[in-house]
gemmi code that builds the backbone of each chain (N, CA, C; Angstrom):
import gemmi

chains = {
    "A": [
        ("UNK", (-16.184, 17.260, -1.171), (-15.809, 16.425, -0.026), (-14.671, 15.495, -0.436)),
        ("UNK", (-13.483, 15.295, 0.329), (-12.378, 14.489, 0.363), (-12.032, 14.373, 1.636)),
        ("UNK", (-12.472, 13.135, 1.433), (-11.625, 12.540, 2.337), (-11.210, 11.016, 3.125)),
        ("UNK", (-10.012, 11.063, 3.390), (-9.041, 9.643, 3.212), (-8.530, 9.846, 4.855)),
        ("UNK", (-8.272, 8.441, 5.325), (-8.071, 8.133, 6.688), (-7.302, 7.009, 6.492)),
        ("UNK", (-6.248, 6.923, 7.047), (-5.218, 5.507, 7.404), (-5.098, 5.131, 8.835)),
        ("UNK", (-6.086, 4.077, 9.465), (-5.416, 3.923, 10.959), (-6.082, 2.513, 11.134)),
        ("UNK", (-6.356, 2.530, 12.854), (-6.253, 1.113, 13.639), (-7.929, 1.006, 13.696)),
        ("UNK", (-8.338, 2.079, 13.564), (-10.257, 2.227, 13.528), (-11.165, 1.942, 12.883)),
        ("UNK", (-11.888, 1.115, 13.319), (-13.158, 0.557, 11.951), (-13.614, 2.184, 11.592)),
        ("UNK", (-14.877, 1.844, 10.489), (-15.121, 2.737, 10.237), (-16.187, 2.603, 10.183)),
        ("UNK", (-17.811, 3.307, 9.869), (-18.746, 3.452, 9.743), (-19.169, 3.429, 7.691)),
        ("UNK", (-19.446, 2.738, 7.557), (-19.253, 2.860, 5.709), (-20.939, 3.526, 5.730)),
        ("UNK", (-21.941, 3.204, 5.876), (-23.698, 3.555, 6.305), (-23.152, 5.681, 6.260)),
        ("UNK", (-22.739, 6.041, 7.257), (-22.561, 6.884, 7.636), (-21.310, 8.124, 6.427)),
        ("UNK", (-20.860, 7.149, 5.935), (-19.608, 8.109, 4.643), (-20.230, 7.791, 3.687)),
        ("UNK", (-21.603, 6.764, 3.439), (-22.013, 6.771, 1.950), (-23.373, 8.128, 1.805)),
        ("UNK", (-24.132, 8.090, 3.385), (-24.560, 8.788, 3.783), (-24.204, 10.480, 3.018)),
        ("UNK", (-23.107, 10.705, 3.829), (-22.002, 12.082, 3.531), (-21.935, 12.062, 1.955)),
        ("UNK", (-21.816, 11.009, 1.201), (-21.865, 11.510, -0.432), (-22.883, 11.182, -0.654)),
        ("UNK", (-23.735, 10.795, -0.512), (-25.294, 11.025, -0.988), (-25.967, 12.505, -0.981)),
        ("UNK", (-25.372, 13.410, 0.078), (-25.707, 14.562, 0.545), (-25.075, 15.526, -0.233)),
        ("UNK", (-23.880, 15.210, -1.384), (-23.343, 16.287, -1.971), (-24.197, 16.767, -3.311)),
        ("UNK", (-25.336, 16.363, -3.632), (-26.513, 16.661, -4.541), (-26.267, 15.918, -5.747)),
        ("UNK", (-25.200, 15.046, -5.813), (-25.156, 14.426, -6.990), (-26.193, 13.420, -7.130)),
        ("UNK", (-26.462, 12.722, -8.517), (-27.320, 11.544, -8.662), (-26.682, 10.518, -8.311)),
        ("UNK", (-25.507, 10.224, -7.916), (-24.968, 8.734, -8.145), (-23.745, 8.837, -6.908)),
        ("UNK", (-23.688, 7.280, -5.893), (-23.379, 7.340, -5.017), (-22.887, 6.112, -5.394)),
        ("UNK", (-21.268, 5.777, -5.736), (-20.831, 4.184, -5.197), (-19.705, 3.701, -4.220)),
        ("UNK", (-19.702, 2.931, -4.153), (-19.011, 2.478, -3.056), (-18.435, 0.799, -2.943)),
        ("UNK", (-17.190, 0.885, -2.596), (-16.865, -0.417, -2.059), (-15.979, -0.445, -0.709)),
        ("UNK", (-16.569, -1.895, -0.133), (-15.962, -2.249, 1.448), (-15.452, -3.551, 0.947)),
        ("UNK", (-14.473, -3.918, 1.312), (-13.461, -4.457, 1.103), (-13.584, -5.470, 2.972)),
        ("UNK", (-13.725, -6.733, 2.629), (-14.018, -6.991, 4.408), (-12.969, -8.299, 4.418)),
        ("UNK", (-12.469, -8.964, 5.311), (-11.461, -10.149, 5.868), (-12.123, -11.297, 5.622)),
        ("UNK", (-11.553, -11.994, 5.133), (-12.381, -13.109, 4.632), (-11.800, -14.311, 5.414)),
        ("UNK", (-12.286, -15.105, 5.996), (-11.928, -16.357, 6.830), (-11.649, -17.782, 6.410)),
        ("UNK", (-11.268, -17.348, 5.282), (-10.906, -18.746, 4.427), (-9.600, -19.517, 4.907)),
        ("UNK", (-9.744, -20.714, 4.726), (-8.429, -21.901, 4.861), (-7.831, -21.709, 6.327)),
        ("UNK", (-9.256, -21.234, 6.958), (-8.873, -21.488, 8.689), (-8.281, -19.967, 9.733)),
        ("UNK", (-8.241, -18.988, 8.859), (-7.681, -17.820, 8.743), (-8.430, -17.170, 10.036)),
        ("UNK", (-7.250, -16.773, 11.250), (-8.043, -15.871, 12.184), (-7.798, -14.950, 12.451)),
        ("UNK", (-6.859, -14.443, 12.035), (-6.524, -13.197, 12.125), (-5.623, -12.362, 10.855)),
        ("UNK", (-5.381, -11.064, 10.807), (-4.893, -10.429, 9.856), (-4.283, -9.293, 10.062)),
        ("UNK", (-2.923, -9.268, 10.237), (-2.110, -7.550, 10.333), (-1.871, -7.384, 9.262)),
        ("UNK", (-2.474, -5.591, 9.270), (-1.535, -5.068, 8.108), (-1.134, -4.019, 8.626)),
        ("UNK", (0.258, -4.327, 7.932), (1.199, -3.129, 8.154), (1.232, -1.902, 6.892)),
        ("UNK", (1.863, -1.172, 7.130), (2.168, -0.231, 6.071), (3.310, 1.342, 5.981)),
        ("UNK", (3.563, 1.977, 5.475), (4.769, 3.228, 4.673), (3.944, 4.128, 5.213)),
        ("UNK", (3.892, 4.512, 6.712), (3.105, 5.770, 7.321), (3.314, 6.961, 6.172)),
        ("UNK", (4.937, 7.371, 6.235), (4.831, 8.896, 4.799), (3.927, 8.272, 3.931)),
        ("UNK", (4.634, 7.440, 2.966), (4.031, 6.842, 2.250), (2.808, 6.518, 1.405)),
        ("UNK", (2.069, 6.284, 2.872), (0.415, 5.449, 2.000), (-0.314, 7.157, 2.287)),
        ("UNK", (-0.013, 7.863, 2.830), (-0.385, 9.376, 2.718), (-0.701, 9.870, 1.765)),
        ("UNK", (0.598, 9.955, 0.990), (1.036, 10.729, 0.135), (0.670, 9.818, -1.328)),
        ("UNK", (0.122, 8.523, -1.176), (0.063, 7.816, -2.462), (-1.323, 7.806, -2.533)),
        ("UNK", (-2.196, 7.647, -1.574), (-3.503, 7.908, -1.660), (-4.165, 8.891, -2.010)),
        ("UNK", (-3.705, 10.372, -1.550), (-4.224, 11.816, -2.063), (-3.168, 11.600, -3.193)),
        ("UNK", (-2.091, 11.728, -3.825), (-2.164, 11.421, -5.464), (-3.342, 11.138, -6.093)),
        ("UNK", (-3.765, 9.442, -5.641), (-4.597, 8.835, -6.084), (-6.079, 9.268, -6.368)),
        ("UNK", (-6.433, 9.759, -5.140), (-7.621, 10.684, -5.061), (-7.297, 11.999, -5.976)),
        ("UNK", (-6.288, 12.649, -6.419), (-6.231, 14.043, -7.513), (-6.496, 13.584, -8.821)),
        ("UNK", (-5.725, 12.276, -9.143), (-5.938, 11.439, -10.318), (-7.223, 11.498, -10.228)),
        ("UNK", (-8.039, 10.941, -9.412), (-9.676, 10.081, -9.953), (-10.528, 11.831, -10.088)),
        ("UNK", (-9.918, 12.501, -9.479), (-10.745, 13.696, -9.567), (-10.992, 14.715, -10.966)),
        ("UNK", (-9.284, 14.081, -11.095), (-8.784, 14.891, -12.876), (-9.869, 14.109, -14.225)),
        ("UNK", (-9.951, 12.537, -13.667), (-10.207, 11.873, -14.979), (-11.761, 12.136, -14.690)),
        ("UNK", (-12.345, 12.329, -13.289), (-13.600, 12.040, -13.659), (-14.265, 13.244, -12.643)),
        ("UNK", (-15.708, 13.673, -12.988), (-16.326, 14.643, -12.652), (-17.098, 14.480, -11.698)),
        ("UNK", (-16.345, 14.159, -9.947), (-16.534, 13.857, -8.957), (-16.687, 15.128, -8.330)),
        ("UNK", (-18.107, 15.147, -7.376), (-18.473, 15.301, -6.221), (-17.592, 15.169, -4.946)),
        ("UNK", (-17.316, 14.172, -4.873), (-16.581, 13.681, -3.567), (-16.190, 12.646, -3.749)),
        ("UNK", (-15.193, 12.366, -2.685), (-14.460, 10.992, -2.786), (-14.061, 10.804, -0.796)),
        ("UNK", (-14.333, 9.369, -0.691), (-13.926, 8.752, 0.508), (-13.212, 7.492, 0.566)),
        ("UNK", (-11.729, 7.694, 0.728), (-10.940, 6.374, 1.026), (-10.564, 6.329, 2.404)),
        ("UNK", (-10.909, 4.897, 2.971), (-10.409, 4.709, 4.076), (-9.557, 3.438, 4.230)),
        ("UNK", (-8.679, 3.379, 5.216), (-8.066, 1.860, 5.068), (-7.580, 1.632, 6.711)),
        ("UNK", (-7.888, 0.612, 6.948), (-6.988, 0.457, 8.418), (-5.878, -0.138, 8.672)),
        ("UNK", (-5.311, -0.454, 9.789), (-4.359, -0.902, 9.592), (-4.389, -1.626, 10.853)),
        ("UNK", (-3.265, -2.528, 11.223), (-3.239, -3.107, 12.474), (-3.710, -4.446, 12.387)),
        ("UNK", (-4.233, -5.207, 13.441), (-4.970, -6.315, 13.350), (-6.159, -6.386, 13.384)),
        ("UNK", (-6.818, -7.120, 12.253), (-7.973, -7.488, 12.155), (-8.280, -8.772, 12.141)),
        ("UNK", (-9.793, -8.954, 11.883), (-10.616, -10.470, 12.347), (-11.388, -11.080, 10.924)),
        ("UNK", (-11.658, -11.994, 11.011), (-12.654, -12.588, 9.805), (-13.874, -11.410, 10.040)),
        ("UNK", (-14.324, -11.337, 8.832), (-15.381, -10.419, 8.757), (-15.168, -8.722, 9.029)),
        ("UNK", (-14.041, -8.397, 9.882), (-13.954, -7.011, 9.872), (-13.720, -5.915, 8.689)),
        ("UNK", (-14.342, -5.204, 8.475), (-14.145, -4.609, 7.329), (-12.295, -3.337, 7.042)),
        ("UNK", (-11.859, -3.789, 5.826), (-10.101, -3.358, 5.842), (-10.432, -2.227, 5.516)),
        ("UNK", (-11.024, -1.885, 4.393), (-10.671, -1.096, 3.091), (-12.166, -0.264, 2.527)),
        ("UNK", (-12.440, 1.214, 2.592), (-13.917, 1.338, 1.945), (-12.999, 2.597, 0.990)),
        ("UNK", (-14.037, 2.933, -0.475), (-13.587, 3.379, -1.336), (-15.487, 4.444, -1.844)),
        ("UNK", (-15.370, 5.575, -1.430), (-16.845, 5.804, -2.039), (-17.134, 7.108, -2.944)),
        ("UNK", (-17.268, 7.233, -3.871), (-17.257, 8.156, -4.851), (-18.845, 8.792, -5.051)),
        ("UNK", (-18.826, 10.047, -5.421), (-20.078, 10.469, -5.916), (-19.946, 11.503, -6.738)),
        ("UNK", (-21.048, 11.351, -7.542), (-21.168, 12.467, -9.155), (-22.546, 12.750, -9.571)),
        ("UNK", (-22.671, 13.270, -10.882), (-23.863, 13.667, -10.986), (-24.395, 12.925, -11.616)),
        ("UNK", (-23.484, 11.664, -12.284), (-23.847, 10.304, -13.014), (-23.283, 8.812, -12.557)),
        ("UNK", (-24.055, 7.893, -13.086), (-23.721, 6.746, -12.536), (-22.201, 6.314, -12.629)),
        ("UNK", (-21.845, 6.393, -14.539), (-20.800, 5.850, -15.149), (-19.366, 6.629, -14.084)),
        ("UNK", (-19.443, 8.216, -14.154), (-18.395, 8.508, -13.229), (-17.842, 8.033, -12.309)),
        ("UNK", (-18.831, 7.965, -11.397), (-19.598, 7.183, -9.670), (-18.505, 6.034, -9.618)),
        ("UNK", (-19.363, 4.985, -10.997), (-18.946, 3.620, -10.839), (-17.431, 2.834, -10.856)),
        ("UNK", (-17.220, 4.330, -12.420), (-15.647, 3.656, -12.655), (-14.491, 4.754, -11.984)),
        ("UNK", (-14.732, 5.704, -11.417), (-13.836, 5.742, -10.780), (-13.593, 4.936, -9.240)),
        ("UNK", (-14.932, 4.919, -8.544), (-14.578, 3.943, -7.488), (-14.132, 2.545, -8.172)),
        ("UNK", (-13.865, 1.798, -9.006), (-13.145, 0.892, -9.474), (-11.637, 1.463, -9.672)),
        ("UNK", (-11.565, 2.218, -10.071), (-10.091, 2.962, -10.292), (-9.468, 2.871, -9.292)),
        ("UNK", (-10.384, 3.891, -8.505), (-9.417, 3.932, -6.947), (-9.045, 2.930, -6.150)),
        ("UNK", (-9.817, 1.824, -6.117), (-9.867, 0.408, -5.361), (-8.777, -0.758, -6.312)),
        ("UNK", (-8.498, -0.240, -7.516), (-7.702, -1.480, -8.337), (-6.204, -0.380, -8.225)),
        ("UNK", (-6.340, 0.843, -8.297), (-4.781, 1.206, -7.626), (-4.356, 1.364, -6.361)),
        ("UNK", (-5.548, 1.183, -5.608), (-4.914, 1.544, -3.910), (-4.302, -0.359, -4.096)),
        ("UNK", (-4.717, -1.374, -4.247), (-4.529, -2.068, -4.131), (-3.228, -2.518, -4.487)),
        ("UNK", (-2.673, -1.956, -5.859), (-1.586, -2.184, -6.449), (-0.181, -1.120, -6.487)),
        ("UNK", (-0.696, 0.350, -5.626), (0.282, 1.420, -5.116), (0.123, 1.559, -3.922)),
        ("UNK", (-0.397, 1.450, -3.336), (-0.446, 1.896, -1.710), (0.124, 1.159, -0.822)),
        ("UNK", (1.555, 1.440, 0.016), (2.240, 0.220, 0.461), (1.704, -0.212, 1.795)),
        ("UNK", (0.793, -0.788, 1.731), (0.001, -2.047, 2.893), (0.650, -3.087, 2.596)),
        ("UNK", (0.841, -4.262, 3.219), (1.673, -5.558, 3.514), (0.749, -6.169, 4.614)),
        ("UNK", (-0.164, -7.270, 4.063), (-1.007, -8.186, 4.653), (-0.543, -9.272, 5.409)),
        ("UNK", (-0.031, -9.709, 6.581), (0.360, -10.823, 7.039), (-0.812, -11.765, 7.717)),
        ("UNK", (-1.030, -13.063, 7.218), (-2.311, -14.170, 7.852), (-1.881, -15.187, 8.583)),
        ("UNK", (-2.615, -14.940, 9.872), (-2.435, -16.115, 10.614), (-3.382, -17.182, 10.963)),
        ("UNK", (-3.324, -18.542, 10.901), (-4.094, -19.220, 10.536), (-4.615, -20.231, 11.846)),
        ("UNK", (-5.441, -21.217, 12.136), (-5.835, -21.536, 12.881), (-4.753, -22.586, 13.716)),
        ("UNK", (-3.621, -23.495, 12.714), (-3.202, -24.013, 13.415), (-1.796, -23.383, 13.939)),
        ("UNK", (-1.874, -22.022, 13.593), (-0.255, -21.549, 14.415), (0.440, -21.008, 13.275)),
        ("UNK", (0.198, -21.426, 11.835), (1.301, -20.994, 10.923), (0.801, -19.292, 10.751)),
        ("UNK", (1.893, -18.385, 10.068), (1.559, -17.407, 9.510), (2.293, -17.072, 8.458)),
        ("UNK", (1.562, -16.541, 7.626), (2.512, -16.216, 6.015), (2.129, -14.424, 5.555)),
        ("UNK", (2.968, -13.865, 4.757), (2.638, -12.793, 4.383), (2.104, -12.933, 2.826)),
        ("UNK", (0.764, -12.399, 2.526), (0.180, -12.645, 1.237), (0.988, -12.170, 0.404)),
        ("UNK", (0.930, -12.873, -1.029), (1.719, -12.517, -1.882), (1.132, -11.628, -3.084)),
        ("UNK", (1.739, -10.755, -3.305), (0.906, -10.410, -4.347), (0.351, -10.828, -5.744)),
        ("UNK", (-0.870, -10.381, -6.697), (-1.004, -11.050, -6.983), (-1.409, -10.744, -8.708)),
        ("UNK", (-0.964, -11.134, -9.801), (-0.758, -10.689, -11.304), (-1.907, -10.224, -11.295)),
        ("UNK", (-3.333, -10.855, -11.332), (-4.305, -10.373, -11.290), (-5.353, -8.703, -11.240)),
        ("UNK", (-4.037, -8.551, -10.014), (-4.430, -7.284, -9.137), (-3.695, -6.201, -10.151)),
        ("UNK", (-2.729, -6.701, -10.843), (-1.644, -5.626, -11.593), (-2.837, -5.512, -12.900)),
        ("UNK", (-3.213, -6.522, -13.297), (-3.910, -6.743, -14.640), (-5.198, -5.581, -14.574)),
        ("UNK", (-5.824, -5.574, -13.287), (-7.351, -5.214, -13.026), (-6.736, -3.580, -13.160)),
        ("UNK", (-5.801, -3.214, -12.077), (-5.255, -1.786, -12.117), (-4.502, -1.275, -13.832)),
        ("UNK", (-3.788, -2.458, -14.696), (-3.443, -1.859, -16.012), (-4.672, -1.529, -16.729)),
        ("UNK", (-5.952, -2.250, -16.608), (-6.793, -1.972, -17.852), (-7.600, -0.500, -17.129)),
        ("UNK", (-6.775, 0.397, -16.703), (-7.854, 1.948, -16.389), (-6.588, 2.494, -17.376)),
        ("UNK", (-5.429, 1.850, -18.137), (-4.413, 2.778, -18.851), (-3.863, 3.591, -18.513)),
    ],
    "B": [
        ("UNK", (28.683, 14.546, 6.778), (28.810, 13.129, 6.090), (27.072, 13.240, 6.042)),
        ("UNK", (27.083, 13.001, 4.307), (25.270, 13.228, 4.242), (25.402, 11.569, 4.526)),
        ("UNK", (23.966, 11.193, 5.028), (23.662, 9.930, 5.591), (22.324, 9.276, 4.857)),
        ("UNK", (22.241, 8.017, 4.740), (20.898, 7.311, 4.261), (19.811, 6.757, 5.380)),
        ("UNK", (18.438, 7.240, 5.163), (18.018, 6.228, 6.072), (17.195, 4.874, 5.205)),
        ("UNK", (17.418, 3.986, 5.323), (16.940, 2.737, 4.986), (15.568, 2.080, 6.117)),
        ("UNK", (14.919, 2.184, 5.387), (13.319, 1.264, 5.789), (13.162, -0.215, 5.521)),
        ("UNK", (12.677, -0.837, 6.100), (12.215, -2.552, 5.340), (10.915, -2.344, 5.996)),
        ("UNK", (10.338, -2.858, 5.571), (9.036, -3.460, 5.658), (8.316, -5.178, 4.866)),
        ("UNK", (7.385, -5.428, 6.097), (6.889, -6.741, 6.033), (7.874, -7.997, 6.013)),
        ("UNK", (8.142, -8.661, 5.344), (9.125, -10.481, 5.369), (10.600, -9.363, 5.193)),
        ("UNK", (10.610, -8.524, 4.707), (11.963, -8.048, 4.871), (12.647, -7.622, 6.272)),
        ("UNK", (11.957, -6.662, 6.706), (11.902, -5.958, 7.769), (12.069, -7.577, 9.238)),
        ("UNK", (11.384, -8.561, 9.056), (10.944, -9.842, 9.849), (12.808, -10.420, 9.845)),
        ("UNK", (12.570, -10.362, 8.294), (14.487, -11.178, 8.192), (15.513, -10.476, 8.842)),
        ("UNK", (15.349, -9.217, 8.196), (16.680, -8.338, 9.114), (16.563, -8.362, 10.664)),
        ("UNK", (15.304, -8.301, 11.096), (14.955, -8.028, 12.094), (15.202, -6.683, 12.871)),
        ("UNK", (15.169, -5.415, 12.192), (14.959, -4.159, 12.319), (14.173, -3.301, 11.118)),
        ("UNK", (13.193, -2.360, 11.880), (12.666, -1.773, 11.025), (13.580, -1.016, 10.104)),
        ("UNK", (14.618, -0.763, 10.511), (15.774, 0.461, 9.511), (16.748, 0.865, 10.131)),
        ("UNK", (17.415, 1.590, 9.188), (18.380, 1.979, 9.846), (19.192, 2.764, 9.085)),
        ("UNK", (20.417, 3.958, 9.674), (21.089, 4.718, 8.784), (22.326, 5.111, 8.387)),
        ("UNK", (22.915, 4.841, 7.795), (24.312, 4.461, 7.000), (24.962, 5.947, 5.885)),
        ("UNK", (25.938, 5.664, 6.118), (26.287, 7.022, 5.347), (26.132, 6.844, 3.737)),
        ("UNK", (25.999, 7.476, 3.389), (25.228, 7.675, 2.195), (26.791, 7.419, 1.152)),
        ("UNK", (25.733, 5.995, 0.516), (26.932, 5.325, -0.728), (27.335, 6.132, -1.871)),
        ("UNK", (26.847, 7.305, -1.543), (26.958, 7.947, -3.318), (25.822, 8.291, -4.122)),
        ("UNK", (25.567, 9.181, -4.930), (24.342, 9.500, -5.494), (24.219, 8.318, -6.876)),
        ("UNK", (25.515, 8.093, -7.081), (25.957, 7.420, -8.645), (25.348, 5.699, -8.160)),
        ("UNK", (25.287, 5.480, -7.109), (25.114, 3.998, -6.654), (23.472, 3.679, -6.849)),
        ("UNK", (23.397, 2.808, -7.590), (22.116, 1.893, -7.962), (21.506, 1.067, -6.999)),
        ("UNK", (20.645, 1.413, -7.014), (19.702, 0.678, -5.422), (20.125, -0.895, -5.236)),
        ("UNK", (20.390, -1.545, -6.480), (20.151, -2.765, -7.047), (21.568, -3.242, -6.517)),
        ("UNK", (23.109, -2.405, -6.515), (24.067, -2.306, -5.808), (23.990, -2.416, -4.441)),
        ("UNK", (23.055, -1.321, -4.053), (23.277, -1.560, -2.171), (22.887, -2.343, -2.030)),
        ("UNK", (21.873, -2.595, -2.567), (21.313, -4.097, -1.979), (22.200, -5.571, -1.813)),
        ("UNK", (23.292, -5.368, -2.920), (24.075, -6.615, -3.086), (25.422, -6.452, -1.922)),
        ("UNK", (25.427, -4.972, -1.385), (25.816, -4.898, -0.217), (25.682, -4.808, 0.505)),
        ("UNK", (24.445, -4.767, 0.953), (24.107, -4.934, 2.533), (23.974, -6.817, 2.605)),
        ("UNK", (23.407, -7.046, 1.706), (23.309, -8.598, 1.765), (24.592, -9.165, 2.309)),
        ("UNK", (25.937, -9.127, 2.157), (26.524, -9.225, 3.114), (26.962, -8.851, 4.424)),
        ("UNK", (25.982, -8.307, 4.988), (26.216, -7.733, 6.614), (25.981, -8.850, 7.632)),
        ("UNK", (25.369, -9.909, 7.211), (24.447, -10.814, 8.395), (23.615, -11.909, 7.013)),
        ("UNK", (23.256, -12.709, 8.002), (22.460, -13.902, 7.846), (20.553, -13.213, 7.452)),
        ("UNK", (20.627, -12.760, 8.203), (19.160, -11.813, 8.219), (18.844, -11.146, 6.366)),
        ("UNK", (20.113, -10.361, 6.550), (20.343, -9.778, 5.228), (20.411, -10.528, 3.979)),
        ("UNK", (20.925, -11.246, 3.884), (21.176, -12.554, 3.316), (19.876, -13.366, 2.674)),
        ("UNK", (19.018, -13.739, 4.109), (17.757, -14.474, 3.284), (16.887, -12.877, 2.944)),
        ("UNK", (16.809, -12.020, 3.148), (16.168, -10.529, 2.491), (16.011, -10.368, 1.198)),
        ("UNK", (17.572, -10.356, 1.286), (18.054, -10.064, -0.514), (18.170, -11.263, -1.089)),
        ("UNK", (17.717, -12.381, -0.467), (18.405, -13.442, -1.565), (17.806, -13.169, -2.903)),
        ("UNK", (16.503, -12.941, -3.255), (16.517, -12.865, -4.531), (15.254, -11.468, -4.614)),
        ("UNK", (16.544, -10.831, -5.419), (16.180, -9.310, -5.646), (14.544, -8.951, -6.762)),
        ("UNK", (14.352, -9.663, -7.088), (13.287, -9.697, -7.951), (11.957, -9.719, -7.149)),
        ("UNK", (12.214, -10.079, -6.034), (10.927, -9.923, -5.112), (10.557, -8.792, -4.553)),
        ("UNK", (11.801, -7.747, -4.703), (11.429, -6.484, -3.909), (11.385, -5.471, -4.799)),
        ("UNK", (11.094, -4.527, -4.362), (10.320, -3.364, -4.416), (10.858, -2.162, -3.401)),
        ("UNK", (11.436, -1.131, -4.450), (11.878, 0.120, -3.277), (11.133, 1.224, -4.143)),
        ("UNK", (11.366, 2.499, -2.792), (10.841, 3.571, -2.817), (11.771, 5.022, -2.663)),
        ("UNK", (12.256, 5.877, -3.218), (13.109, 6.539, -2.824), (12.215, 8.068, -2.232)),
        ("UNK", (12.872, 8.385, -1.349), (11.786, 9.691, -0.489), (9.948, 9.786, -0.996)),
        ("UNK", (9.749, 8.349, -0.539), (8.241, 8.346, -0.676), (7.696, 7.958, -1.996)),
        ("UNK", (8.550, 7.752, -3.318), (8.263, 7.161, -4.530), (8.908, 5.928, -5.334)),
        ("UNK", (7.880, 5.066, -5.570), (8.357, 4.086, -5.941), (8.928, 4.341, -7.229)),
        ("UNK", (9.985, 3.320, -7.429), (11.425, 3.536, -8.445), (12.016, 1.876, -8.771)),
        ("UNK", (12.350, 2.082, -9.633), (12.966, 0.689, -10.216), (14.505, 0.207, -9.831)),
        ("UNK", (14.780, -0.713, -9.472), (15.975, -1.464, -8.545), (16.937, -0.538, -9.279)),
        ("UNK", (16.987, -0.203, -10.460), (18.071, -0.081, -11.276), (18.532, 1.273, -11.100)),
        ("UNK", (17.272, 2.104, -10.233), (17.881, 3.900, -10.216), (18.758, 4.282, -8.905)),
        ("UNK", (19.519, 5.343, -9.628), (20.428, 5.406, -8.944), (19.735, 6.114, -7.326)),
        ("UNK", (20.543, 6.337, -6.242), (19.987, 6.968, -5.121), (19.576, 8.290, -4.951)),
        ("UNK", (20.861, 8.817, -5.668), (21.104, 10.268, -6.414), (21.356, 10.506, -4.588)),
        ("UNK", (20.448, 12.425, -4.378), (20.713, 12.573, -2.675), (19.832, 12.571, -2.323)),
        ("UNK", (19.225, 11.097, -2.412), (17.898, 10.880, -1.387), (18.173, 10.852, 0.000)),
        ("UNK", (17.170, 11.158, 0.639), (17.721, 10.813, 1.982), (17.032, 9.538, 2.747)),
        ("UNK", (15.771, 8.744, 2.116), (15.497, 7.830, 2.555), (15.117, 7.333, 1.568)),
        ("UNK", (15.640, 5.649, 1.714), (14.971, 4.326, 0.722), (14.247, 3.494, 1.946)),
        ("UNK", (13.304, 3.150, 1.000), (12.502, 2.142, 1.644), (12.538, 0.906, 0.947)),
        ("UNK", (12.604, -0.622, 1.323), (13.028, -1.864, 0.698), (11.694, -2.842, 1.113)),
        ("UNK", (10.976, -2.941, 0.285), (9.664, -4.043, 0.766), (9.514, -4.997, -0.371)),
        ("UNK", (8.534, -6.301, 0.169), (8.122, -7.061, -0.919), (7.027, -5.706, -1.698)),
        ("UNK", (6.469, -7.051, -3.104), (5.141, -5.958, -3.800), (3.988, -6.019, -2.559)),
        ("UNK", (3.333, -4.674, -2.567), (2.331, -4.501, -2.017), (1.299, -5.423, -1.866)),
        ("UNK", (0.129, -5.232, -1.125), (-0.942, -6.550, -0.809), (-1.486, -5.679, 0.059)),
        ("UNK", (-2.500, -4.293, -0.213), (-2.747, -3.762, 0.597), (-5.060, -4.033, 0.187)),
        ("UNK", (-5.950, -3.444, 0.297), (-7.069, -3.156, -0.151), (-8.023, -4.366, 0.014)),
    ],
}
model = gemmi.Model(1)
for chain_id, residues in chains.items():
    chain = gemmi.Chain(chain_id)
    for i, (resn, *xyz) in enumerate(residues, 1):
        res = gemmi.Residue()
        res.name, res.seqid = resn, gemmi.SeqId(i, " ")
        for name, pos in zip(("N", "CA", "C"), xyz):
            atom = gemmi.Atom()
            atom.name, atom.element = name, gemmi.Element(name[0])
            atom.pos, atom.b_iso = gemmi.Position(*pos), 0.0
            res.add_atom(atom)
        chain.add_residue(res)
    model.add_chain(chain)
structure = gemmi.Structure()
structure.add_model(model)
structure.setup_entities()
């Protein structure tokens, strides 16, 4: 099972962890990635490289498949405007072991973050809006998979 | 006349105030890091974009590449800040 979705549509995460639980492996992980409402924050577009985040995501997904002995893989990401609490981003891997499971869904979630061209813009309660900046951190978390 | 198409996206795309656009193609020998120091003079828009090149980030036909490579015969660049996507 593969499979990756880029659009304006929530998604069901219950229902795709579901789908890799079912591929007979022992080990099912997953991350959702949700809008966080901090410093007054009400809303959130993201934009993004339609060719682009396509073509960088299934890379991404051949990579995690090469390094690790996956079952399946599910990336999803949306795009458009979102709300505090709506969920952006789910990432869900499955294998016949935990360690696979675990660190490649870390893989995939610390390079979609740092290759995949999304561009976050926040708008805040009293009117201002800024585009997030990126952030060393995020480069650091994605260098240590080597 | 082979032609370029040029993309911006996010605070870039906001400054110019067009998503893109397409220009005849500077040469394969021309360094991204070059056009950039020429389009920056087209407009005011362009101007605060490029003011300082270290913030951006291009892509040549769908792959990201370093300011410094040349265009060669791409047929589309894309010009954005770093990503902030996940």
């Amino acid at each position: 099972m593969i499979e990756f979705r880029v659009g304006a549509d929530d998604f069901d995460a219950a229902d795709l962890i579901a789908r890799l639980e079912a591929l007979g492996g022992g080990a099912v992980a997953s991350f959702t990635g949700i809008v966080r409402g901090d410093d007054g924050l009400v809303s959130m577009r993201l934009d993004h490289y339609p060719a682009m985040t396509s073509a960088q995501i299934s890379t991404l997904i051949d990579k995690a498949m090469e390094r690790w002995p996956l079952l399946g893989v599910a990336v999803i990401h949306r795009v458009g405007l979102l709300s505090p609490g709506d969920r952006i981003v789910f990432v869900g891997t499955a294998s016949r072991h935990r360690a696979a499971a675990l660190e490649a869904c870390g893989y995939l979630i610390d390079w979609l973050k740092t290759s995949a061209p999304f561009w976050k813009k926040e708008v805040f309660a009293d009117g201002t809006a800024r585009w997030v900046q990126a952030r060393a951190e995020d480069d650091a978390a994605r260098d240590r998979w080597g | 006349m082979e032609t370029l198409n040029i993309l911006y996206f996010a605070w870039v795309r906001e400054a110019i105030g067009k998503d893109g656009e397409q220009i005849e193609h500077p040469g394969a020998e021309m360094r991204i890091i070059d056009l950039i120091a020429m389009l920056k003079e087209k407009g005011a828009g362009y101007a605060e974009a490029f003011a300082n090149p270290e913030k951006l980030r291009a892509a040549i036909d769908h792959a990201f590449v370093p300011l410094d490579c040349v265009l060669g015969h791409a047929s589309e660049l894309a010009l954005f800040p770093p990503v902030t996507g996940g």
